[in-house]
C-alpha positions in Angstrom: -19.4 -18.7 -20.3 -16.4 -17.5 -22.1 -13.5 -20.0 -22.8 -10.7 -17.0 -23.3 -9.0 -16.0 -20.5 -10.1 -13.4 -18.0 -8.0 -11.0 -15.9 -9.6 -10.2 -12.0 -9.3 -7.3 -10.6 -11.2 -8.4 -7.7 -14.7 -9.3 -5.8 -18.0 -7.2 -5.2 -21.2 -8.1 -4.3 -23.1 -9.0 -7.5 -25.9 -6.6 -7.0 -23.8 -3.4 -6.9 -23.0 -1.7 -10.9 -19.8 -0.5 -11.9 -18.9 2.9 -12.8 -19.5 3.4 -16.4 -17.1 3.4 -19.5 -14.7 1.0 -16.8 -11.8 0.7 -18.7 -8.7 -1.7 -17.4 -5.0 -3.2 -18.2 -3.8 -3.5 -21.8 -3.1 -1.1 -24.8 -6.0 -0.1 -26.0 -7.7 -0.5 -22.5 -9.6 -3.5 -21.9 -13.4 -3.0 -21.0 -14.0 -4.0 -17.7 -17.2 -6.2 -16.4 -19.0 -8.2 -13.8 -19.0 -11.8 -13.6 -21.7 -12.6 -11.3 -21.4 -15.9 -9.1 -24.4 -16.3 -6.7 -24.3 -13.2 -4.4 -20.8 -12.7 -5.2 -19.3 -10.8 -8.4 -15.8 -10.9 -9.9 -14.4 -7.7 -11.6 -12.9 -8.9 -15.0 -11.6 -8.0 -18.2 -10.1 -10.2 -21.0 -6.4 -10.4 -20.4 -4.6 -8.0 -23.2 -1.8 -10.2 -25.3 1.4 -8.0 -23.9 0.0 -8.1 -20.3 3.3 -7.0 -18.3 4.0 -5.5 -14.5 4.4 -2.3 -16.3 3.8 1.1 -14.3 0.7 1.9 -17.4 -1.0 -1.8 -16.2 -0.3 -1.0 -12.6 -1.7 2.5 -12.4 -4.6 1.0 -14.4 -5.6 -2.3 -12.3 -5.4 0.4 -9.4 -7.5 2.8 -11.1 -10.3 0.4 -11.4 -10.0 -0.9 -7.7 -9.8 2.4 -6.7 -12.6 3.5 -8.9 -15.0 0.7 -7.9 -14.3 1.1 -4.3 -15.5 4.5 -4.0 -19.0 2.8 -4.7 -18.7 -0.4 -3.3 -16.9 -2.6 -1.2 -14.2 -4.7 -3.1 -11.9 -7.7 -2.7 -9.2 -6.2 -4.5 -6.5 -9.0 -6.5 -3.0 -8.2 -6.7 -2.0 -7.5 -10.2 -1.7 -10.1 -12.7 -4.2 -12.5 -11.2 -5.1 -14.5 -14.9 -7.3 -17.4 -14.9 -7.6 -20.0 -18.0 -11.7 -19.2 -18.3 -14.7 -17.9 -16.3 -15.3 -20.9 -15.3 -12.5 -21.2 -13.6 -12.7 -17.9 -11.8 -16.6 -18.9 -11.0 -15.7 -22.1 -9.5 -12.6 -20.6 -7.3 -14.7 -17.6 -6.2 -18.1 -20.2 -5.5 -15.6 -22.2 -3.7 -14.5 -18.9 -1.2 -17.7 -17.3 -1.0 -17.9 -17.2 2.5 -14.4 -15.4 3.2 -15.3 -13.3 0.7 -18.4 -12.3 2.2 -17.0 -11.9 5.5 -13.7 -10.2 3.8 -16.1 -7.8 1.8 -17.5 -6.9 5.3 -14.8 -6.2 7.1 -13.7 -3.6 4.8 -17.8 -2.4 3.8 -17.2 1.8 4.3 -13.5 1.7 4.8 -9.9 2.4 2.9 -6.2 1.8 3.5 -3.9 4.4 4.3 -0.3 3.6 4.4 2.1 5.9 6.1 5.7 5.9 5.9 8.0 7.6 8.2 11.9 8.5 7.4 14.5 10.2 9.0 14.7 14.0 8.6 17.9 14.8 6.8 18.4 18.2 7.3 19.0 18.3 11.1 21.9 17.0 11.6 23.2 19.1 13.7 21.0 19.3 16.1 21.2 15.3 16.9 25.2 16.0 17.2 24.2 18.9 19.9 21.7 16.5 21.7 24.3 13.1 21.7 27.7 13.0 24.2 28.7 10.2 22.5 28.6 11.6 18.7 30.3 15.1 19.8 32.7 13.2 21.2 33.1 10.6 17.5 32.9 13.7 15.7 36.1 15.7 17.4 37.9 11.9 17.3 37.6 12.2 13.7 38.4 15.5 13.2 41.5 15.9 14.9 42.4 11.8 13.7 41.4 11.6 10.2 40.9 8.2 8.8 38.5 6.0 6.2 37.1 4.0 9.0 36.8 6.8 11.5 34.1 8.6 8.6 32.6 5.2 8.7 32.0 5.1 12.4 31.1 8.5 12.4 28.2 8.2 9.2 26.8 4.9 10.6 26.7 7.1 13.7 24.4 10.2 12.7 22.3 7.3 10.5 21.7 5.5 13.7 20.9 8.4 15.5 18.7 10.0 12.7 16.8 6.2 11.9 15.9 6.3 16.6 14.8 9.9 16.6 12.8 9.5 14.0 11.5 6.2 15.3 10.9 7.9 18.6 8.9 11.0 17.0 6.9 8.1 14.5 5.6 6.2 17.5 4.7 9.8 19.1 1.6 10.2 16.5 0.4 6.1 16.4 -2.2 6.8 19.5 -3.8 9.1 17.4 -3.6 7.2 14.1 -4.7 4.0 15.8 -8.3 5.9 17.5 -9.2 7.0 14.2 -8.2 3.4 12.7 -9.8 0.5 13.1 -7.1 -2.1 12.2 -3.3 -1.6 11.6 -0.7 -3.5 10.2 2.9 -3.9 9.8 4.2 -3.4 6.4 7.3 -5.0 4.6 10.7 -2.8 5.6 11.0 -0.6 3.5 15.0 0.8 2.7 15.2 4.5 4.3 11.7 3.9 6.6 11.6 3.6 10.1 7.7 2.8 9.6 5.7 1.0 6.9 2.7 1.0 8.4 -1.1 0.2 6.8 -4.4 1.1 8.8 -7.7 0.4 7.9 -9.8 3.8 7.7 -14.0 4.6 7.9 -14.5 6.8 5.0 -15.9 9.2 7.5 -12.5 10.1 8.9 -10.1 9.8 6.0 -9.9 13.3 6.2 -9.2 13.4 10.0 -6.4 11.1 9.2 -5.0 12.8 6.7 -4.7 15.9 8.9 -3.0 14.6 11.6 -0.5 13.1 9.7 0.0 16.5 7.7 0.2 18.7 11.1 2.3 16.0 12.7 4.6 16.3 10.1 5.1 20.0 10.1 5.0 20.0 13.9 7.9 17.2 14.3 9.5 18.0 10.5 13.2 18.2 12.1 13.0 14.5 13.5 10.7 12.5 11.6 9.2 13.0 7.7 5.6 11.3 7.1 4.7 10.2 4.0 0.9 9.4 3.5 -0.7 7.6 0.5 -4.0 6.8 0.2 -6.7 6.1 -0.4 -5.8 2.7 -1.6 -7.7 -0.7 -2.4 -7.4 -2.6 1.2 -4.8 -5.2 0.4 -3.1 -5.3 3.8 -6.9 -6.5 5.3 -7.7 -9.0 3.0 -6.3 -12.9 2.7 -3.4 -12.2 0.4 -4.3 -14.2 -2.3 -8.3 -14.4 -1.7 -8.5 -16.2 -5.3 -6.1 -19.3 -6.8 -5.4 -18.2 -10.1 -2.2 -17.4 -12.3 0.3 -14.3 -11.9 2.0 -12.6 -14.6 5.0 -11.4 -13.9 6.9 -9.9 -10.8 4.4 -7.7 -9.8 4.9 -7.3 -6.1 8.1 -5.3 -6.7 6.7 -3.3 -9.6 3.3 -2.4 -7.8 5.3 -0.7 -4.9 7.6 0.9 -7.3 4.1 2.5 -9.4 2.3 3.5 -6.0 5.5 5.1 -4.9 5.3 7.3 -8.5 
């Protein structure tokens, strides 16, 4: 096996073939290739010299997970997973290969779709219509002008837009949950009421997809849904399915390059 070290991308099963012309991170793209172990397979590439969380590497580590997950199931790494050797990576991933299995089937025919939901912005008024207390803030501050009293008032309507839109969010959940077959919490996220992750048969991306698009326009003066996917199932996977080294602060940077 090679002594250099090897980039993952992540974990098939050794009998599937990647797409052809598989290009990864690194400037000029690294080729991408198989590194069987057993009935297991890790997705590698040599590790470029000026490997950095940049949004170029990002987009390209997701690329390939993406790109091999449209074929086959995949145990995808977070970016900048570098081991020393292959040995190393066969050794870690012989040592897992029964979580990986069991990982790899759990996600077998399925994607993640994240969905984000935010306060709408532009209705402002109608919440002041609908809330006693914030007509009643918002004539105080009028006929009383003060610093603290615009304050009140703006942590007020933010309050009040952040629970609509909460209420509206948890309207359409029933819906995304039936076509789902796991869901997760995400991280908070600044400006979200909802960071949420669910785990999605193929077969009904699409069905997905469309109730989140008419739920938006239906609800679009409470709530604003935000849908990305598909994406590499992370948020259904051990975090950090293989021990090997990180480069970098990618965590941060790979939310920052999926947001675009």
């Amino acid at each position: 096996m090679e002594t250099s070290r090897v980039y993952v991308y992540g974990i098939v099963h050794a009998d599937r073939a990647l797409p052809p012309d598989l290009t990864g991170v690194g400037r000029p793209a690294t080729a991408v290739r198989l590194l069987p172990v057993g009935d297991l397979a890790a997705v590698v590439s040599d590790v470029p010299d000026d490997l950095r969380p940049r949004r170029r590497d990002l987009m390209a580590h997701q690329d390939v997970l993406l790109r091999v997950g449209s074929e086959t199931p995949v145990l995808p790494m977070r970016f900048g997973m570098v081991a020393d050797d292959a040995v190393t990576v066969a050794r870690a991933v012989d040592r897992a290969a029964v979580g990986h299995r069991e990982a790899l089937e759990r996600i077998g025919g399925r994607t993640e779709m994240n969905v984000k939901a935010m306060p709408a912005q532009d209705h402002v008024e109608s919440l002041v219509r609908g809330d006693a207390g914030l007509r009643r803030l918002l004539t105080d501050v009028r006929n009383h002008p003060s610093y603290e009293g615009n304050v009140r008032l703006g942590e007020a309507v933010a309050g009040g837009l952040a629970r609509r839109a909460t209420a509206a969010a948890e309207e359409v959940l029933p819906e995304l949950h039936a076509l789902s077959d796991a869901f997760v919490h995400g991280p908070e996220v600044p400006g979200c009421v909802l960071n949420a992750s669910f785990l999605v048969p193929e077969g009904r991306s699409e069905r997905f997809r469309a109730v989140v698009e008419r739920f938006t326009a239906a609800r679009s003066d409470h709530v604003e849904l935000r849908l990305t996917g598909p994406l590499p199932c992370y948020s259904f996977v051990t975090p950090e399915p293989l021990p090997a080294g990180r480069t970098g602060d990618p965590t941060r940077a790979e939310r920052a390059a999926v947001a675009g």
